[in-house]
N, C-alpha and C positions, 0 to 999 in steps of 0.2 A: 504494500500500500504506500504509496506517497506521502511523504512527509504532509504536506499542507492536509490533507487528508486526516491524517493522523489524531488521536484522541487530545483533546485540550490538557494542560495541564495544569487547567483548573476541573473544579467542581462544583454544583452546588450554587451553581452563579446567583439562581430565584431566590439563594436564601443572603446571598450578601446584600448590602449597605450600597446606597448611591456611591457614599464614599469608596467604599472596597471595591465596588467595580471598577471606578474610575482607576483608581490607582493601581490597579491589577492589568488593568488594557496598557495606562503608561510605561508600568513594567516590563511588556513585551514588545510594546512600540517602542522602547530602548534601545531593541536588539538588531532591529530594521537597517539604520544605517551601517552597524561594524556588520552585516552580510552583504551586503553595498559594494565596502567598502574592497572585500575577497575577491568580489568579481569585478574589479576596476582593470586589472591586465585584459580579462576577454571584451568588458566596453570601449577600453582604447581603439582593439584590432576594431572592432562594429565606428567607431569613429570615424578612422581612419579609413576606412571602405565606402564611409556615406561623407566623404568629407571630397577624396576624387570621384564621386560619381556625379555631385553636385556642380562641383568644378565644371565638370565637362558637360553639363547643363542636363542632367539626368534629374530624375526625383525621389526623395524618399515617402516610399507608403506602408505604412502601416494595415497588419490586416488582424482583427482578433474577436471574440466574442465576449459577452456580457461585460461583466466591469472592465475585464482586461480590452477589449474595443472600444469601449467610452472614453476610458485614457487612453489612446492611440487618438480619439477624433478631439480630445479634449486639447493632447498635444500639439495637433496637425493646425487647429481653428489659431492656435496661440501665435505662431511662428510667425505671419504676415503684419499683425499690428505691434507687433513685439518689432520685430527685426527690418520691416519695410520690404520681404520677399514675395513675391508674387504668389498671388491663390494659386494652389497646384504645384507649388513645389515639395512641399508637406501636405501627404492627405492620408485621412484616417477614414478605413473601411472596415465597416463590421458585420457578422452573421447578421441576416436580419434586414441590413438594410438601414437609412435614418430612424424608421420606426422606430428601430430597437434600442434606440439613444436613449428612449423614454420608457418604453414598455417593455419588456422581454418577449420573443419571437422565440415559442415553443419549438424545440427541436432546429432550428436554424444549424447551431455550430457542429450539428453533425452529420453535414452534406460535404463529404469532402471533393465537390466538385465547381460548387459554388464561389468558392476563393474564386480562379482563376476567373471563372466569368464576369465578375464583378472586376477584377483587374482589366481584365479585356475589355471595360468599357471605356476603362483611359487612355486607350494605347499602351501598356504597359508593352516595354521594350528591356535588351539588354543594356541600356545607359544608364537605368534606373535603379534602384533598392531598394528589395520587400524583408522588413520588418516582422514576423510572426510575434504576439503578444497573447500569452497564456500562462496563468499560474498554474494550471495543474500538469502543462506540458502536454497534454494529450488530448488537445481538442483537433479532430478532427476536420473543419473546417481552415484551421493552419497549417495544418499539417499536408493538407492535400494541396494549398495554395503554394507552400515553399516547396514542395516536391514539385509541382507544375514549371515553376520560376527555374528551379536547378535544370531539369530536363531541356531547358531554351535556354540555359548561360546566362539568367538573371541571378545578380548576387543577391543572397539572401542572408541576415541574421533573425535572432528571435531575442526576446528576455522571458525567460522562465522561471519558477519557483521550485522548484524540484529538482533534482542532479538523475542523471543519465536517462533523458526523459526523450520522447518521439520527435517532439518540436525540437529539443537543439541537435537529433539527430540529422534533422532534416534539412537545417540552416548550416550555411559557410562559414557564419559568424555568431556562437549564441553567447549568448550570454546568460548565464545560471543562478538566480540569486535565491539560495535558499536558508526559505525565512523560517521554516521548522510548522509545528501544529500552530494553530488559530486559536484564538483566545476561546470563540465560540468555535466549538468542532467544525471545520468543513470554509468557515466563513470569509474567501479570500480577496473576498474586499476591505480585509483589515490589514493585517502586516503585510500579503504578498504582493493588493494592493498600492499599499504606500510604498512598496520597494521598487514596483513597477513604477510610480510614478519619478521617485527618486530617479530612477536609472534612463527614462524619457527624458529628465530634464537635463540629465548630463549628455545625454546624445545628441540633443539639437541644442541647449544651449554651447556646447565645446564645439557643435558644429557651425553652429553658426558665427561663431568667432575666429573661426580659421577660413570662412569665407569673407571676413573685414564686416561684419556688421556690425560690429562695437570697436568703439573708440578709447582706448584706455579701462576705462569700465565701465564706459556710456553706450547706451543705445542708441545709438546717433543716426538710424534708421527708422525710428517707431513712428507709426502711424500716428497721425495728432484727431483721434477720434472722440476725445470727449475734454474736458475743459482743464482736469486733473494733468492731463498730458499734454495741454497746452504750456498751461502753466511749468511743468514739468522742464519741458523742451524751453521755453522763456529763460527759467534759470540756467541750465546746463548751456547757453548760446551766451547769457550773460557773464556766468562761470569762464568761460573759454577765451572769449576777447575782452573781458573785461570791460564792458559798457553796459547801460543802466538800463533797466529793465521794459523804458518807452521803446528806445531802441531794436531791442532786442527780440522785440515782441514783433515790431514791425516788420526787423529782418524774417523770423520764423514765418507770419503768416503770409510774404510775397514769396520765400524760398520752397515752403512746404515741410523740410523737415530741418532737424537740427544739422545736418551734414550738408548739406547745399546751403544752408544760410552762414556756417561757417564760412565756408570756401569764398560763397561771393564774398562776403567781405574782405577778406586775406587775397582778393582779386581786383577790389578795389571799386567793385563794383556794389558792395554793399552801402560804401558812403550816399549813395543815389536815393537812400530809402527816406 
């Protein structure tokens, strides 16, 4: 049996303390990042593999069911107003379809034929990179979509929760993070969960860093879609050149983002504002 599978090594949960749960789940949400941390060698190689595919203007997609799918489309939605990269260069696909974002699609993740076809509506090609994302390692539905992707010369990795599981048999690149039993038996939308998310956000954020979308340790690419990140973008423009925040402001909204209102200025052509 699979570890995340495996019996809680609590008990009795109906009969603890708001208190004693809480701090009983903290206790094991503890343990989340030092298993992270073990599989940080195999996230490198998955880096470094989504880091030339992007380069050479490929995609990475994400393909997974139930929670582990939500985080892949959660991650995929993020990347664009995060980093200023174009919709479709991160896309997150899951069993089910978008319905399944919200509802669960009985039986979906166990068409292992269905991956593929749902890729095939993108064009998925050999320039690109499929992601598998499962904590129990043995969903079906990833498993039949990374075997598709190898058999055409698509590189493929996965993140999983389990060690020597079908899914990282399946991928070029996996990545293993195992997080042991669930607080509640079976439930791994808690720690395998957050480990996945943990390890989503070191693969595209170190990815997208080595494609130049951040600046020092600014986002100097983010979408200016609500007022918070105006304002945001305002300071880090006024930060940069050292001019006051009228200015600065005007720069941003004739430039667009904080990286093109830099420039102009330092070009000379920001004085014009």
């Amino acid at each position: 049996m699979s570890t995340t599978e495996s019996t809680s090594n609590y008990d009795g949960l109906e009969q603890m303390s708001v208190h004693e749960l809480l701090v009983n789940i903290n206790r094991e949400d503890k343990t989340v990042p030092l298993a992270v941390e073990k599989a940080i060698p195999q996230l490198e190689a998955l880096v470094n593999a989504t880091v030339e595919r992007l380069n050479q203007g490929g995609r990475l997609f994400y393909i997974g069911a139930g929670t582990s799918g939500r985080l892949g489309v959660v991650d995929a939605s993020e990347c664009p107003p995060t980093y200023g990269v174009p919709h479709g260069m991160v896309v997150g696909i899951m069993a089910g379809g978008d319905a399944a974002i919200r509802k669960a699609v009985e039986f979906a993740e166990d068409d292992e034929q269905q991956a593929w076809k749902d890729l095939q509506e993108h064009n998925i090609s050999d320039k690109d990179i499929v992601v598998g994302i499962a904590a129990s390692g043995r969903t079906p539905y990833v498993i039949g979509g990374l075997n598709a992707c190898r058999e055409r010369g698509i590189a493929t990795g996965c993140v999983v929760c389990n060690a020597d599981s079908a899914v990282a048999a399946a991928a070029e690149f996996p990545v293993e993070v195992v997080t042991g039993p669930e607080f509640v038996t079976g439930s791994t939308r808690m720690k395998a969960g957050t480990a996945q998310k943990l390890a989503l956000n070191m693969l595209t954020t170190s990815t997208m860093i080595k494609l130049g979308r951040v600046k020092g340790n600014k986002m100097v690419d983010m979408q200016l879609s609500n007022l918070k990140l105006v304002d945001r973008g305002t300071r880090m423009v006024m930060e940069e050149l050292n001019i006051g925040r009228a200015e600065a402001g005007a720069l941003l909204k004739k430039y667009g983002s904080v990286r093109a209102a830099v420039e102009a200025y330092r070009n000379g052509n920001g004085h014009q504002v």
